[in-house]
N, C-alpha and C positions, 0 to 999 in steps of 0.2 A: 504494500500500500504506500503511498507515495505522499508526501507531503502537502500534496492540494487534497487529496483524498481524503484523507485525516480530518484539515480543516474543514473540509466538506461535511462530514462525519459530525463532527464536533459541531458544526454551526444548526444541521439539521434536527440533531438528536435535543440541543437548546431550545428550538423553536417548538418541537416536539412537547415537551418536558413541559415549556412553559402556555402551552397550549390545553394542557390536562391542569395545570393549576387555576386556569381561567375554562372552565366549562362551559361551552355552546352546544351542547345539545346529546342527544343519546349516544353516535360515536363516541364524544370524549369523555363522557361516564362509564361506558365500556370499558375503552379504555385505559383510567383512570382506574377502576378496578381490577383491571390485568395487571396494571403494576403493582398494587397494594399487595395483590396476593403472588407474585412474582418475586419481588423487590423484598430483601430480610430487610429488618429496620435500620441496618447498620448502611446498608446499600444505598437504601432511598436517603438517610442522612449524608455523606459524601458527594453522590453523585446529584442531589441539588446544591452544595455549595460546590462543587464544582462548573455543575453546568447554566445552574439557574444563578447565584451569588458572581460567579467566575471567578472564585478562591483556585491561587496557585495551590498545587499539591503539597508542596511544604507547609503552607500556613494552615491545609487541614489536618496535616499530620500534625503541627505543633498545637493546633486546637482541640486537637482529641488527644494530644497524648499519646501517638500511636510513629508506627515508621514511617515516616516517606513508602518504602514498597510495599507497606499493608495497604495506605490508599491507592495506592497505580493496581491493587492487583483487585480491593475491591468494588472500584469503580471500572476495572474492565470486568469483571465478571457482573456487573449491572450491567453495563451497557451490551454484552451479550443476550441477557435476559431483556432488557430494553429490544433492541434488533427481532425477539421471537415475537415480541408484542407486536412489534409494527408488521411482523408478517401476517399473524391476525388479528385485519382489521383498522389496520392502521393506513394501510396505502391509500387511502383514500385523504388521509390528514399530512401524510406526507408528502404529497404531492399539493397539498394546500399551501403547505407551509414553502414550498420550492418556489410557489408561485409567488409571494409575495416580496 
């Protein structure tokens, strides 16, 4: 994956994210509860200060108390679980979110 990809990645999954914390309608309730029951609490805490806050990864590690590589490892293993969401049921808000 290539450096615009990532970014790509990264910008999508934000607009995503921040698109389920403002609910318009029975998609993003769906969805919204695919993450809840997805998402351990520790996951949904990180990967919104990462994606929605845009806290660098050291300052969530120094604000939990935790390593640098605890959060790199469990904000990808969210955004994995993230990624399964969008395949159900979400294509239709990602491609919302491309367009704007």
């Amino acid at each position: 994956m290539t450096a615009a990809d990532r970014e790509m990645e990264y910008q999508v999954l934000r607009k995503f994210l921040k698109s389920i914390d403002e609910p318009r309608g029975r998609l993003s309730r769906s969805l919204s509860e695919a993450i809840q029951s997805e998402l351990t609490e520790r996951q949904r805490q990180m990967v919104h200060m990462y994606y929605i806050k845009q806290m660098r990864m050291k300052d969530i590690a120094d604000d939990l108390g935790v390593s640098v590589s605890t959060v790199s490892r469990t904000i990808r293993r969210g955004r994995t679980r993230l990624k399964r969401c969008l395949k159900y049921g979400g294509q239709a808000l990602l491609n919302a979110a491309l367009e704007e």
